[in-house]
C-alpha positions as CSV (number, residue, x, y, z in Angstrom):
1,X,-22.1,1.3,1.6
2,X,-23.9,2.6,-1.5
3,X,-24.3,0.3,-4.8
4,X,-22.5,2.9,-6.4
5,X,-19.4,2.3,-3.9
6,X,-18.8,-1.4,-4.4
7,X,-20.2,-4.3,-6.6
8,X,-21.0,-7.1,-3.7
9,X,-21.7,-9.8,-5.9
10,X,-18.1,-10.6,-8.2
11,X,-20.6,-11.3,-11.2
12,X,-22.6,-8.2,-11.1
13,X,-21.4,-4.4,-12.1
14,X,-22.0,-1.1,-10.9
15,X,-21.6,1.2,-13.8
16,X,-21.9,5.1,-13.7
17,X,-21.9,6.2,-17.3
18,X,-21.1,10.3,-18.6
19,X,-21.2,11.7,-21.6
20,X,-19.0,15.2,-21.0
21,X,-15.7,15.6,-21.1
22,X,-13.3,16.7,-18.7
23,X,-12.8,20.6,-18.2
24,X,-9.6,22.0,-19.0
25,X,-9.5,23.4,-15.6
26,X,-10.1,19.6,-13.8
27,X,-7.3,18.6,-16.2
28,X,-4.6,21.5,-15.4
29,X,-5.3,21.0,-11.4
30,X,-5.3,17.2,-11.7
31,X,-2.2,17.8,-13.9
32,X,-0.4,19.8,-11.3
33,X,-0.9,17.1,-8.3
34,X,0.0,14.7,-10.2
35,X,3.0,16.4,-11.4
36,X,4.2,17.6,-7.7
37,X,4.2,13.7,-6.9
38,X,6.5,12.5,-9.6
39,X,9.3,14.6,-8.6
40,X,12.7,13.0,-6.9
41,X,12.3,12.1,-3.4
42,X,12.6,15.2,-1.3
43,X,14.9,15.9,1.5
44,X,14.5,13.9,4.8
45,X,11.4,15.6,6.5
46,X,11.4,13.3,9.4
47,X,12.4,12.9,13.4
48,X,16.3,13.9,13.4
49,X,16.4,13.3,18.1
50,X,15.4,10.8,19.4
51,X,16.3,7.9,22.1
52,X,19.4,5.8,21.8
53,X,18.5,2.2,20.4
54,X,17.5,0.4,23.9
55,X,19.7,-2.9,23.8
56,X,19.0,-6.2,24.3
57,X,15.0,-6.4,23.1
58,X,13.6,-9.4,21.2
59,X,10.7,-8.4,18.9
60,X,8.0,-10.5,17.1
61,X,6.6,-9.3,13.6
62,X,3.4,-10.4,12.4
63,X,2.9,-10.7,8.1
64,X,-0.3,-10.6,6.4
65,X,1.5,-13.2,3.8
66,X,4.5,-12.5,2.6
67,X,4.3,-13.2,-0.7
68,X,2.4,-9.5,-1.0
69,X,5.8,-7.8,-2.2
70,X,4.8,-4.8,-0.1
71,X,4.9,-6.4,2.8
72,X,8.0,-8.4,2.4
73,X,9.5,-5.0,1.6
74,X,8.7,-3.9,4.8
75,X,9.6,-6.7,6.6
76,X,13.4,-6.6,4.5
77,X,13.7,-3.4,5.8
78,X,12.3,-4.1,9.5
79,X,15.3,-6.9,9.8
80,X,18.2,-4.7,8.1
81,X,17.0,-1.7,11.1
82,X,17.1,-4.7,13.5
83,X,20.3,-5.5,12.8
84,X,21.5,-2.0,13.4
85,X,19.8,-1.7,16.7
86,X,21.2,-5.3,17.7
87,X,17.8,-6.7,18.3
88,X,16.3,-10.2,17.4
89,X,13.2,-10.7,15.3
90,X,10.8,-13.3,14.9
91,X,8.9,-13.7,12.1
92,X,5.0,-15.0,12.1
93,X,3.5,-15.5,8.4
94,X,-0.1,-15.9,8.4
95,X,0.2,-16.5,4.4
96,X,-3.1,-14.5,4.3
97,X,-5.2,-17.4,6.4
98,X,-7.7,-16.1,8.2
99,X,-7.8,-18.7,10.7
100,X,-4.3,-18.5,11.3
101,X,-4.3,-15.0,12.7
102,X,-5.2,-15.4,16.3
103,X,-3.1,-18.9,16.5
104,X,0.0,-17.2,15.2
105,X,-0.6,-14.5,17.6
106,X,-0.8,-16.4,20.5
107,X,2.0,-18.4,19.0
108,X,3.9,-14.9,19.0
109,X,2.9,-14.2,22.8
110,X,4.3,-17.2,24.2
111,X,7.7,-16.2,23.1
112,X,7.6,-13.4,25.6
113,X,8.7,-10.4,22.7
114,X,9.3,-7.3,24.2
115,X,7.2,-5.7,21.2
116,X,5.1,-6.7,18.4
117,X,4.8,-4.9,14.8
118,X,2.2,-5.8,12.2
119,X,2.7,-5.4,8.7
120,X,-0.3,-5.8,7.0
121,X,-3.2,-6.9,8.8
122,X,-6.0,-4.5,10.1
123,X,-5.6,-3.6,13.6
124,X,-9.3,-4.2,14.6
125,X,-9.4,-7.4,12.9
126,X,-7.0,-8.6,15.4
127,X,-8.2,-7.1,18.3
128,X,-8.6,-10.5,20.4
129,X,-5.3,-11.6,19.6
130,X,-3.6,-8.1,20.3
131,X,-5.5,-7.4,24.2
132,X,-2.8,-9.6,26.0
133,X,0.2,-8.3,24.3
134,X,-1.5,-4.7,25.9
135,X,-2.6,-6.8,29.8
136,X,1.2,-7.4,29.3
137,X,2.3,-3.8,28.3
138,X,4.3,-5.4,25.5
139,X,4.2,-2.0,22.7
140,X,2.5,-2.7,19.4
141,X,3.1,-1.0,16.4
142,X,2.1,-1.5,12.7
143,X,2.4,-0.8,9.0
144,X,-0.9,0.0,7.0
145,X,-3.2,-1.4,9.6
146,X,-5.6,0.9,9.8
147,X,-7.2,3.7,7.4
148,X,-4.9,6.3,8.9
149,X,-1.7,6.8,9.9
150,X,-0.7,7.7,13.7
151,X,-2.7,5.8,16.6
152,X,-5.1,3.5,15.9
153,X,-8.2,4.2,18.1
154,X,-10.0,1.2,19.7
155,X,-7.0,-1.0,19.4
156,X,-3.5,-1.0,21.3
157,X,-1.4,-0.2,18.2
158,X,0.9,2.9,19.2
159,X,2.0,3.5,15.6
160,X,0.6,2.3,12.2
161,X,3.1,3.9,9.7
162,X,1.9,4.7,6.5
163,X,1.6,7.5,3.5
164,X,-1.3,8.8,3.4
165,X,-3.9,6.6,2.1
166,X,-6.3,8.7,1.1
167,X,-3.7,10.9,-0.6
168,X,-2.1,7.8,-2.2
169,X,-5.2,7.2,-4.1
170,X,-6.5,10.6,-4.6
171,X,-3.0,11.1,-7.0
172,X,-3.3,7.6,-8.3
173,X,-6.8,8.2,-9.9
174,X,-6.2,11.8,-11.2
175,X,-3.0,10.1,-12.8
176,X,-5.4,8.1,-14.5
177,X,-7.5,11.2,-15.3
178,X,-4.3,13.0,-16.8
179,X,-3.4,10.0,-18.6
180,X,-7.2,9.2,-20.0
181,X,-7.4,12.9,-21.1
182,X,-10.3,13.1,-19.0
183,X,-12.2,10.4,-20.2
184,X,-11.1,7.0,-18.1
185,X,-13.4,3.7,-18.7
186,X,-12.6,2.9,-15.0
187,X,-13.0,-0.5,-12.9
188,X,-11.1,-0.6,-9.8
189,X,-10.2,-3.3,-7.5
190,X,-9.9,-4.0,-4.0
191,X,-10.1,-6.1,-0.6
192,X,-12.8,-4.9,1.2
193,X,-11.5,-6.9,4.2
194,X,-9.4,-4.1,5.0
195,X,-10.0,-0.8,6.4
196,X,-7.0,0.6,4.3
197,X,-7.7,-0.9,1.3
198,X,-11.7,0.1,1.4
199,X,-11.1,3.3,2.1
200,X,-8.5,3.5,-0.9
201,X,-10.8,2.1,-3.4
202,X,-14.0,4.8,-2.1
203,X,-11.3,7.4,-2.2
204,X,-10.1,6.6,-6.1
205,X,-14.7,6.2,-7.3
206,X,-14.9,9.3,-5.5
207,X,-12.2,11.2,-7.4
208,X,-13.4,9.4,-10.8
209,X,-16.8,9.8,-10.2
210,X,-16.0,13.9,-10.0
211,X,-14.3,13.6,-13.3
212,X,-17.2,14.9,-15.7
213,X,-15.7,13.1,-18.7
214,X,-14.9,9.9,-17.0
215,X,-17.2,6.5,-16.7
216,X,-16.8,4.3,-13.0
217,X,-17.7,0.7,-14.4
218,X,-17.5,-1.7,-11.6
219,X,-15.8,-1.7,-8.3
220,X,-14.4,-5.5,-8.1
221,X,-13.7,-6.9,-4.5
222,X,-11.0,-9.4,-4.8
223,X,-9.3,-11.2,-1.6
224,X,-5.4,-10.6,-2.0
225,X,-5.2,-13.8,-0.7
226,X,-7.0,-15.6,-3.5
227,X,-5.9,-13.1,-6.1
228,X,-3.6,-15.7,-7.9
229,X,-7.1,-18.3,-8.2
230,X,-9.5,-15.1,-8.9
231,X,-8.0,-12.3,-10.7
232,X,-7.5,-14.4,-14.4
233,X,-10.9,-15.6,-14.4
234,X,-12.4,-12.1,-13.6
235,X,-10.1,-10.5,-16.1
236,X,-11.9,-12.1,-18.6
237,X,-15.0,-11.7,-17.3
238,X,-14.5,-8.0,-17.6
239,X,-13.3,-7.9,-20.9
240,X,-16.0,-9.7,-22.1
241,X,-18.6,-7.5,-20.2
242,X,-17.0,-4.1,-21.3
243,X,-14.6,-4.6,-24.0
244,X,-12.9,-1.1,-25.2
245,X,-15.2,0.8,-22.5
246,X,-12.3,-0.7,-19.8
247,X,-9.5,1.3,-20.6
248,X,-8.0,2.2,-17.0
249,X,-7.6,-0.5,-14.0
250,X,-6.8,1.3,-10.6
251,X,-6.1,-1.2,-8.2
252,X,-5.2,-0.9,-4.3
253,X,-1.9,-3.0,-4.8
254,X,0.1,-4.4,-7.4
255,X,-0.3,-7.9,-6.7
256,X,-4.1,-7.5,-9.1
257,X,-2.0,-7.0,-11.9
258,X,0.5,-9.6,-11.4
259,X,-2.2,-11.7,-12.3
260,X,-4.2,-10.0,-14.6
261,X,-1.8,-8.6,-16.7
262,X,-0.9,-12.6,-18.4
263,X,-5.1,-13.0,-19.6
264,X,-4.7,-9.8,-21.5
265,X,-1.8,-11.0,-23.3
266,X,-3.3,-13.9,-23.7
267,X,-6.2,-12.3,-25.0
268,X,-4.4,-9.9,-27.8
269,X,-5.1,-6.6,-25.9
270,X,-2.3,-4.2,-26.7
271,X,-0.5,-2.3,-24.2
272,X,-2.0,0.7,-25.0
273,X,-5.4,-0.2,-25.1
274,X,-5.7,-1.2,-21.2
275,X,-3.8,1.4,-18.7
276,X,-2.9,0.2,-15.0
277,X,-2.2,2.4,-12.0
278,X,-1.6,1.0,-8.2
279,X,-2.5,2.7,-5.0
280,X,0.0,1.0,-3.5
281,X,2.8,-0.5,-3.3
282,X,5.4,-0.4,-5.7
283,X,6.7,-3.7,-6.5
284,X,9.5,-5.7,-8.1
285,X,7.1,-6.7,-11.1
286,X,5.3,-3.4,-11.2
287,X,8.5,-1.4,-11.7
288,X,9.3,-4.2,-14.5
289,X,6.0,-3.1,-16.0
290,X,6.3,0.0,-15.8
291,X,9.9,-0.1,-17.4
292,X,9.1,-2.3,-20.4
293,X,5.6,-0.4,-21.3
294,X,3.5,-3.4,-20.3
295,X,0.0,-1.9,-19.4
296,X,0.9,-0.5,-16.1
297,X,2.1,3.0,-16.3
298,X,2.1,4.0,-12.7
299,X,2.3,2.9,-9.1
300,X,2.3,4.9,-6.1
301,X,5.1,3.4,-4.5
302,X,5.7,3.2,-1.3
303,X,9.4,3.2,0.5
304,X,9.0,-0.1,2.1
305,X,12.7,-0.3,3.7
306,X,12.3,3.4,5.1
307,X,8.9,2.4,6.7
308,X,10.9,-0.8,8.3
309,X,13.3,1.6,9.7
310,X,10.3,3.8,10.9
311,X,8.7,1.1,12.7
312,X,11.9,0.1,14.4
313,X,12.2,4.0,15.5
314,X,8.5,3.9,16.6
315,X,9.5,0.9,19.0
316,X,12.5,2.2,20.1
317,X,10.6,5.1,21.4
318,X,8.2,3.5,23.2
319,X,11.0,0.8,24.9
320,X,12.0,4.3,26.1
321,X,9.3,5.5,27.0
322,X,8.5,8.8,24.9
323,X,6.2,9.3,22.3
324,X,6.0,8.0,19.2
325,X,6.9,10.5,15.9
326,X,3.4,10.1,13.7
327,X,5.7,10.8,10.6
328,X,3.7,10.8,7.4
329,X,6.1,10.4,4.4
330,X,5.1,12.1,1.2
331,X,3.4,10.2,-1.7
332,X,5.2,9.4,-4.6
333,X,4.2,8.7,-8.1
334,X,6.4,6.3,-10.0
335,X,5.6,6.3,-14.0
336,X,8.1,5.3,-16.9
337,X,9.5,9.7,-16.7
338,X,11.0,8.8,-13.0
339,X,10.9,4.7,-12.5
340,X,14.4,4.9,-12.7
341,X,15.9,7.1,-9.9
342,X,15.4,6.7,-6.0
343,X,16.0,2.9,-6.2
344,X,14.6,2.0,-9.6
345,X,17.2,0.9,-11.1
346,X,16.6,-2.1,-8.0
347,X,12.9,-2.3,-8.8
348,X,12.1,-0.8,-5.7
349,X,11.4,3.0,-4.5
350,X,14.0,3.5,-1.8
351,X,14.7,7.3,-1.2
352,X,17.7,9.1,-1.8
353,X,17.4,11.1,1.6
354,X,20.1,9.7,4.3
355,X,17.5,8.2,6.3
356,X,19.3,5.4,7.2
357,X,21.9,7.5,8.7
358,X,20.1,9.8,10.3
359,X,18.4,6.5,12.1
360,X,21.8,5.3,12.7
361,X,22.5,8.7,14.4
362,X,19.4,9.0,16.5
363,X,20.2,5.5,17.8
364,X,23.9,6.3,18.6
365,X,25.1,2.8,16.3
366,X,27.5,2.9,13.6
Protein backbone atom coordinates (compact mmCIF):
# COMPACT_ATOMS: atom_id res chain seq x y z
CA UNK A 1 0.00 0.00 0.00
CA UNK A 2 1.11 3.47 -1.11
CA UNK A 3 1.94 6.34 1.69
CA UNK A 4 -0.69 8.07 0.07
CA UNK A 5 -3.28 5.18 0.99
CA UNK A 6 -2.74 4.93 4.76
CA UNK A 7 -0.66 6.74 7.53
CA UNK A 8 1.12 3.49 9.25
CA UNK A 9 2.47 5.31 12.13
CA UNK A 10 -0.93 6.96 14.30
CA UNK A 11 1.47 10.07 14.90
CA UNK A 12 2.44 10.78 11.40
CA UNK A 13 0.09 12.21 8.39
CA UNK A 14 -0.20 11.76 4.86
CA UNK A 15 -1.53 14.90 3.48
CA UNK A 16 -2.45 15.55 -0.34
CA UNK A 17 -2.94 19.27 -0.65
CA UNK A 18 -5.04 21.16 -3.93
CA UNK A 19 -5.57 24.35 -4.64
CA UNK A 20 -8.65 24.14 -7.41
CA UNK A 21 -11.96 23.81 -6.91
CA UNK A 22 -14.45 21.37 -7.76
CA UNK A 23 -16.03 21.55 -11.35
CA UNK A 24 -19.54 22.15 -11.64
CA UNK A 25 -19.78 19.06 -13.55
CA UNK A 26 -17.94 16.72 -10.57
CA UNK A 27 -20.47 18.50 -8.33
CA UNK A 28 -23.94 17.94 -10.49
CA UNK A 29 -22.76 14.02 -11.03
CA UNK A 30 -21.69 13.60 -7.37
CA UNK A 31 -24.91 15.45 -6.62
CA UNK A 32 -27.11 13.05 -8.49
CA UNK A 33 -25.61 9.68 -6.75
CA UNK A 34 -25.87 11.02 -3.84
CA UNK A 35 -29.36 12.15 -4.35
CA UNK A 36 -30.57 8.58 -5.90
CA UNK A 37 -29.31 7.08 -2.48
CA UNK A 38 -31.36 9.28 -0.14
CA UNK A 39 -34.52 8.23 -1.48
CA UNK A 40 -37.22 5.90 0.60
CA UNK A 41 -36.35 2.42 0.59
CA UNK A 42 -37.41 0.81 -2.66
CA UNK A 43 -39.54 -2.08 -3.21
CA UNK A 44 -38.42 -5.55 -2.18
CA UNK A 45 -35.79 -6.53 -5.00
CA UNK A 46 -34.97 -9.74 -3.43
CA UNK A 47 -35.47 -13.84 -3.60
CA UNK A 48 -39.48 -14.17 -3.42
CA UNK A 49 -39.07 -18.92 -3.81
CA UNK A 50 -37.31 -20.46 -2.02
CA UNK A 51 -37.06 -23.71 0.40
CA UNK A 52 -39.41 -24.22 3.33
CA UNK A 53 -37.62 -23.35 6.70
CA UNK A 54 -35.84 -26.98 7.43
CA UNK A 55 -36.92 -27.73 11.11
CA UNK A 56 -35.28 -28.77 13.89
CA UNK A 57 -31.45 -27.08 13.17
CA UNK A 58 -29.33 -25.60 16.06
CA UNK A 59 -27.01 -22.86 14.78
CA UNK A 60 -24.02 -21.10 16.32
CA UNK A 61 -23.28 -17.30 15.52
CA UNK A 62 -20.01 -15.94 15.91
CA UNK A 63 -19.74 -11.67 16.94
CA UNK A 64 -16.83 -9.57 16.31
CA UNK A 65 -17.88 -7.80 19.80
CA UNK A 66 -21.12 -6.82 20.21
CA UNK A 67 -20.84 -3.73 21.53
CA UNK A 68 -20.22 -2.52 17.53
CA UNK A 69 -24.04 -1.49 17.16
CA UNK A 70 -23.87 -2.85 13.62
CA UNK A 71 -23.30 -5.98 14.61
CA UNK A 72 -25.65 -6.33 17.39
CA UNK A 73 -28.16 -5.14 14.78
CA UNK A 74 -27.47 -8.00 12.94
CA UNK A 75 -27.34 -10.37 15.42
CA UNK A 76 -31.16 -8.74 16.76
CA UNK A 77 -32.30 -9.51 13.57
CA UNK A 78 -30.55 -13.06 13.18
CA UNK A 79 -32.48 -14.21 16.52
CA UNK A 80 -36.04 -12.59 15.61
CA UNK A 81 -35.59 -14.85 11.83
CA UNK A 82 -34.65 -17.70 14.19
CA UNK A 83 -37.49 -17.54 16.04
CA UNK A 84 -39.68 -17.67 12.93
CA UNK A 85 -37.91 -20.62 11.49
CA UNK A 86 -38.04 -22.40 15.04
CA UNK A 87 -34.38 -22.87 15.25
CA UNK A 88 -31.94 -22.37 18.34
CA UNK A 89 -28.96 -20.03 18.40
CA UNK A 90 -25.96 -19.77 20.25
CA UNK A 91 -24.18 -16.89 20.64
CA UNK A 92 -20.11 -16.57 20.72
CA UNK A 93 -18.80 -12.93 21.54
CA UNK A 94 -15.23 -12.48 20.97
CA UNK A 95 -15.66 -8.80 22.41
CA UNK A 96 -13.11 -7.87 19.65
CA UNK A 97 -10.14 -10.17 21.36
CA UNK A 98 -8.00 -11.43 19.01
CA UNK A 99 -6.92 -14.30 20.84
CA UNK A 100 -10.29 -15.30 21.54
CA UNK A 101 -11.26 -16.03 18.04
CA UNK A 102 -9.98 -19.44 17.39
CA UNK A 103 -10.95 -20.61 21.17
CA UNK A 104 -14.50 -19.40 20.72
CA UNK A 105 -14.58 -21.21 17.51
CA UNK A 106 -13.61 -24.27 18.65
CA UNK A 107 -15.73 -23.60 21.67
CA UNK A 108 -18.63 -23.21 18.89
CA UNK A 109 -17.58 -26.63 17.21
CA UNK A 110 -17.99 -28.69 20.16
CA UNK A 111 -21.55 -27.90 20.36
CA UNK A 112 -22.11 -29.80 17.14
CA UNK A 113 -24.32 -26.66 15.27
CA UNK A 114 -25.72 -27.58 12.26
CA UNK A 115 -24.35 -24.13 10.73
CA UNK A 116 -22.25 -21.29 11.68
CA UNK A 117 -22.74 -17.40 10.69
CA UNK A 118 -20.24 -14.75 11.36
CA UNK A 119 -21.07 -11.33 11.76
CA UNK A 120 -18.18 -9.30 11.71
CA UNK A 121 -14.97 -10.95 11.47
CA UNK A 122 -12.92 -11.41 8.23
CA UNK A 123 -13.37 -14.67 6.80
CA UNK A 124 -9.64 -15.34 6.10
CA UNK A 125 -8.62 -14.19 9.40
CA UNK A 126 -10.40 -17.16 10.70
CA UNK A 127 -9.54 -19.57 8.36
CA UNK A 128 -8.00 -22.16 10.99
CA UNK A 129 -10.80 -22.00 13.10
CA UNK A 130 -13.48 -22.34 10.15
CA UNK A 131 -11.61 -25.71 8.14
CA UNK A 132 -13.34 -28.23 10.57
CA UNK A 133 -16.70 -26.75 10.58
CA UNK A 134 -16.04 -27.44 6.38
CA UNK A 135 -14.17 -31.46 7.26
CA UNK A 136 -17.65 -31.57 8.99
CA UNK A 137 -19.83 -30.11 6.12
CA UNK A 138 -21.38 -27.95 8.79
CA UNK A 139 -22.52 -24.52 6.16
CA UNK A 140 -20.97 -21.23 7.06
CA UNK A 141 -22.28 -18.11 6.21
CA UNK A 142 -21.37 -14.47 7.17
CA UNK A 143 -22.11 -10.77 7.34
CA UNK A 144 -19.41 -8.28 6.06
CA UNK A 145 -16.63 -10.74 6.26
CA UNK A 146 -14.98 -10.22 3.32
CA UNK A 147 -14.52 -7.14 0.75
CA UNK A 148 -17.36 -8.42 -1.37
CA UNK A 149 -20.51 -9.77 -1.16
CA UNK A 150 -21.47 -13.45 -2.48
CA UNK A 151 -18.79 -16.36 -1.86
CA UNK A 152 -15.80 -15.80 -0.24
CA UNK A 153 -12.91 -17.42 -2.18
CA UNK A 154 -10.26 -19.26 -0.24
CA UNK A 155 -12.46 -19.77 2.71
CA UNK A 156 -15.58 -22.02 3.28
CA UNK A 157 -18.04 -19.16 3.85
CA UNK A 158 -21.10 -19.81 1.33
CA UNK A 159 -22.66 -16.34 1.82
CA UNK A 160 -21.15 -13.13 3.24
CA UNK A 161 -24.21 -10.67 3.05
CA UNK A 162 -23.50 -7.29 2.57
CA UNK A 163 -24.26 -3.82 0.46
CA UNK A 164 -21.88 -3.06 -1.56
CA UNK A 165 -18.85 -1.94 0.10
CA UNK A 166 -17.31 -0.28 -2.33
CA UNK A 167 -20.52 1.47 -3.36
CA UNK A 168 -21.25 2.24 0.38
CA UNK A 169 -18.18 4.40 0.45
CA UNK A 170 -18.04 5.73 -3.05
CA UNK A 171 -21.69 7.63 -1.98
CA UNK A 172 -20.47 8.37 1.44
CA UNK A 173 -17.44 10.45 0.22
CA UNK A 174 -19.20 12.33 -2.68
CA UNK A 175 -21.81 13.09 0.16
CA UNK A 176 -19.06 14.81 1.65
CA UNK A 177 -18.03 16.39 -1.60
CA UNK A 178 -21.74 17.76 -2.14
CA UNK A 179 -21.83 18.82 1.32
CA UNK A 180 -18.08 20.57 1.30
CA UNK A 181 -19.06 22.29 -1.96
CA UNK A 182 -16.19 20.62 -3.46
CA UNK A 183 -13.64 21.60 -1.27
CA UNK A 184 -13.53 18.84 1.84
CA UNK A 185 -10.38 19.11 4.38
CA UNK A 186 -10.68 15.26 4.67
CA UNK A 187 -9.07 12.67 7.31
CA UNK A 188 -10.66 9.33 7.28
CA UNK A 189 -10.54 6.48 9.55
CA UNK A 190 -10.38 2.95 9.54
CA UNK A 191 -9.34 -0.72 10.80
CA UNK A 192 -7.02 -1.94 8.54
CA UNK A 193 -7.45 -5.34 10.17
CA UNK A 194 -10.25 -5.91 7.93
CA UNK A 195 -10.51 -6.58 4.42
CA UNK A 196 -13.92 -4.67 4.39
CA UNK A 197 -13.06 -1.94 6.21
CA UNK A 198 -9.52 -1.42 4.15
CA UNK A 199 -11.05 -1.62 1.18
CA UNK A 200 -13.76 1.02 2.35
CA UNK A 201 -11.34 3.54 3.44
CA UNK A 202 -8.98 3.21 -0.23
CA UNK A 203 -12.34 3.42 -1.88
CA UNK A 204 -13.51 6.87 0.04
CA UNK A 205 -9.16 8.60 -0.67
CA UNK A 206 -9.76 7.41 -3.93
CA UNK A 207 -13.02 9.20 -4.62
CA UNK A 208 -11.55 12.41 -2.56
CA UNK A 209 -8.39 12.28 -4.05
CA UNK A 210 -10.38 12.75 -7.62
CA UNK A 211 -12.10 15.65 -6.20
CA UNK A 212 -9.91 18.60 -7.79
CA UNK A 213 -10.99 21.10 -5.01
CA UNK A 214 -10.76 18.71 -2.19
CA UNK A 215 -7.52 18.12 0.33
CA UNK A 216 -6.92 14.04 1.75
CA UNK A 217 -5.13 14.90 5.14
CA UNK A 218 -4.40 11.75 6.85
CA UNK A 219 -5.81 8.32 6.71
CA UNK A 220 -5.96 7.28 10.55
CA UNK A 221 -5.96 3.35 11.35
CA UNK A 222 -7.81 2.86 14.48
CA UNK A 223 -8.66 -0.75 16.00
CA UNK A 224 -12.54 -0.75 16.58
CA UNK A 225 -11.63 -2.60 19.43
CA UNK A 226 -9.62 0.01 21.18
CA UNK A 227 -11.63 2.83 19.67
CA UNK A 228 -13.16 3.89 23.10
CA UNK A 229 -9.02 4.18 24.68
CA UNK A 230 -7.77 5.75 21.11
CA UNK A 231 -10.21 7.81 19.32
CA UNK A 232 -10.29 10.96 22.20
CA UNK A 233 -6.64 11.12 22.33
CA UNK A 234 -6.28 11.19 18.46
CA UNK A 235 -9.07 13.68 18.09
CA UNK A 236 -7.11 16.05 19.62
CA UNK A 237 -4.20 15.21 18.12
CA UNK A 238 -5.77 16.08 14.88
CA UNK A 239 -7.12 19.16 15.80
CA UNK A 240 -4.13 20.32 16.96
CA UNK A 241 -2.15 19.26 13.77
CA UNK A 242 -4.80 20.69 11.27
CA UNK A 243 -7.09 22.92 12.95
CA UNK A 244 -9.87 24.50 10.35
CA UNK A 245 -8.08 22.48 7.39
CA UNK A 246 -10.19 19.26 9.03
CA UNK A 247 -13.53 20.08 8.15
CA UNK A 248 -14.91 16.46 7.03
CA UNK A 249 -14.30 13.02 8.96
CA UNK A 250 -15.41 9.91 6.80
CA UNK A 251 -15.14 7.02 8.92
CA UNK A 252 -15.82 3.22 8.05
CA UNK A 253 -18.31 2.88 11.09
CA UNK A 254 -19.99 4.93 13.43
CA UNK A 255 -18.57 3.64 16.48
CA UNK A 256 -15.22 6.57 15.57
CA UNK A 257 -17.54 9.08 16.22
CA UNK A 258 -19.14 7.88 19.28
CA UNK A 259 -16.03 8.74 20.69
CA UNK A 260 -14.72 11.52 19.00
CA UNK A 261 -17.59 13.52 18.80
CA UNK A 262 -17.32 14.32 23.18
CA UNK A 263 -13.33 15.93 22.57
CA UNK A 264 -14.83 18.34 20.07
CA UNK A 265 -17.38 19.54 22.42
CA UNK A 266 -15.01 19.57 24.83
CA UNK A 267 -12.88 21.52 22.71
CA UNK A 268 -15.56 24.44 21.56
CA UNK A 269 -15.67 23.28 17.89
CA UNK A 270 -19.12 24.05 16.64
CA UNK A 271 -21.28 21.74 14.86
CA UNK A 272 -20.76 23.26 11.73
CA UNK A 273 -17.27 23.61 11.60
CA UNK A 274 -16.41 19.67 11.65
CA UNK A 275 -18.86 17.51 9.28
CA UNK A 276 -19.03 13.52 9.93
CA UNK A 277 -20.17 10.85 7.42
CA UNK A 278 -20.05 6.82 8.10
CA UNK A 279 -19.53 4.16 5.62
CA UNK A 280 -21.33 2.09 7.55
CA UNK A 281 -23.49 1.24 9.72
CA UNK A 282 -26.14 3.26 10.90
CA UNK A 283 -26.42 3.30 14.53
CA UNK A 284 -28.63 4.19 17.52
CA UNK A 285 -26.29 7.18 18.33
CA UNK A 286 -25.55 8.16 14.78
CA UNK A 287 -29.21 8.56 13.95
CA UNK A 288 -29.29 10.72 17.36
CA UNK A 289 -26.64 12.77 15.72
CA UNK A 290 -27.86 13.10 12.81
CA UNK A 291 -31.32 14.16 14.30
CA UNK A 292 -30.10 16.86 16.70
CA UNK A 293 -27.44 18.46 14.11
CA UNK A 294 -24.45 17.23 16.16
CA UNK A 295 -21.53 17.12 13.60
CA UNK A 296 -22.57 14.00 11.86
CA UNK A 297 -24.82 14.67 8.93
CA UNK A 298 -24.85 11.30 7.26
CA UNK A 299 -24.40 7.62 7.57
CA UNK A 300 -24.88 5.05 5.08
CA UNK A 301 -26.95 2.77 7.00
CA UNK A 302 -27.21 -0.46 6.68
CA UNK A 303 -30.59 -2.64 7.31
CA UNK A 304 -29.08 -4.76 9.97
CA UNK A 305 -32.44 -6.78 10.92
CA UNK A 306 -33.09 -7.47 7.03
CA UNK A 307 -29.41 -8.79 6.65
CA UNK A 308 -30.29 -11.17 9.94
CA UNK A 309 -33.21 -12.41 8.06
CA UNK A 310 -30.92 -12.83 4.88
CA UNK A 311 -28.42 -14.80 6.61
CA UNK A 312 -31.11 -17.10 8.06
CA UNK A 313 -32.46 -17.51 4.22
CA UNK A 314 -28.86 -18.15 3.13
CA UNK A 315 -28.71 -21.08 5.65
CA UNK A 316 -31.84 -22.33 5.05
CA UNK A 317 -30.83 -22.82 1.56
CA UNK A 318 -27.93 -24.56 2.05
CA UNK A 319 -29.68 -27.07 4.94
CA UNK A 320 -31.65 -27.75 1.77
CA UNK A 321 -29.36 -28.11 -0.34
CA UNK A 322 -29.76 -25.33 -3.17
CA UNK A 323 -27.89 -22.47 -3.80
CA UNK A 324 -27.48 -19.61 -2.03
CA UNK A 325 -29.36 -16.05 -3.38
CA UNK A 326 -26.02 -13.55 -3.58
CA UNK A 327 -28.64 -10.66 -2.92
CA UNK A 328 -26.98 -7.32 -2.81
CA UNK A 329 -29.33 -4.77 -1.14
CA UNK A 330 -29.17 -1.19 -2.33
CA UNK A 331 -27.16 1.50 -0.49
CA UNK A 332 -28.83 3.97 1.44
CA UNK A 333 -27.91 7.42 2.54
CA UNK A 334 -29.43 8.52 5.71
CA UNK A 335 -28.97 12.53 6.33
CA UNK A 336 -31.19 14.91 8.56
CA UNK A 337 -33.80 15.24 4.85
CA UNK A 338 -34.78 11.30 5.37
CA UNK A 339 -33.36 10.12 9.03
CA UNK A 340 -36.78 9.92 9.85
CA UNK A 341 -38.69 7.36 7.65
CA UNK A 342 -37.79 3.60 7.09
CA UNK A 343 -37.28 2.97 10.90
CA UNK A 344 -35.87 6.30 12.04
CA UNK A 345 -38.19 7.31 14.10
CA UNK A 346 -36.46 3.83 16.10
CA UNK A 347 -32.94 4.99 15.43
CA UNK A 348 -32.36 2.38 13.11
CA UNK A 349 -32.74 1.94 9.12
CA UNK A 350 -35.24 -0.91 8.81
CA UNK A 351 -36.96 -0.88 5.35
CA UNK A 352 -40.42 -0.38 4.65
CA UNK A 353 -40.49 -3.31 1.99
CA UNK A 354 -42.50 -6.61 3.49
CA UNK A 355 -39.41 -8.42 3.72
CA UNK A 356 -40.25 -10.03 6.68
CA UNK A 357 -43.20 -11.52 5.12
CA UNK A 358 -42.10 -12.40 2.13
CA UNK A 359 -39.31 -14.55 4.38
CA UNK A 360 -42.23 -15.72 6.32
CA UNK A 361 -43.73 -16.93 2.94
CA UNK A 362 -40.79 -18.55 1.38
CA UNK A 363 -40.40 -20.47 4.63
CA UNK A 364 -44.07 -21.57 4.82
CA UNK A 365 -44.30 -20.15 8.83
CA UNK A 366 -46.87 -17.74 9.96
Amino acid sequence: MSPNAMAHDPEQATVQRVTALASPRELAEAQRVVDAAEQPAAPWSGPRTGPRAQPGKHIAVFAEDLRNGGILGVVDGVLEAAKVTGWSVKIFDDVGAPDLRLKLLASALAGNPDGLVIVGSDAHSLLPGLEPFAARGIPIVGWHVAAKAGAVPGTPVAMNVSTDPLEVARVTALAAIVQSGGHAGVVIFTDSRYRVAQGKADEMAAVIRACSGCTLLEMRDVAISRSEETMPRTTRALLAQYGKRWTYALAINDIYFDYAVPVLTQAGTPNGALSMLSAGDGSESAFLRIRTGTFQTATVAEPLNLHGWQLIDEMNRLFAGQPVTDYVFPVHLVTAGNVGADGGDRLLYDPANGYRDIYRHIWQRP
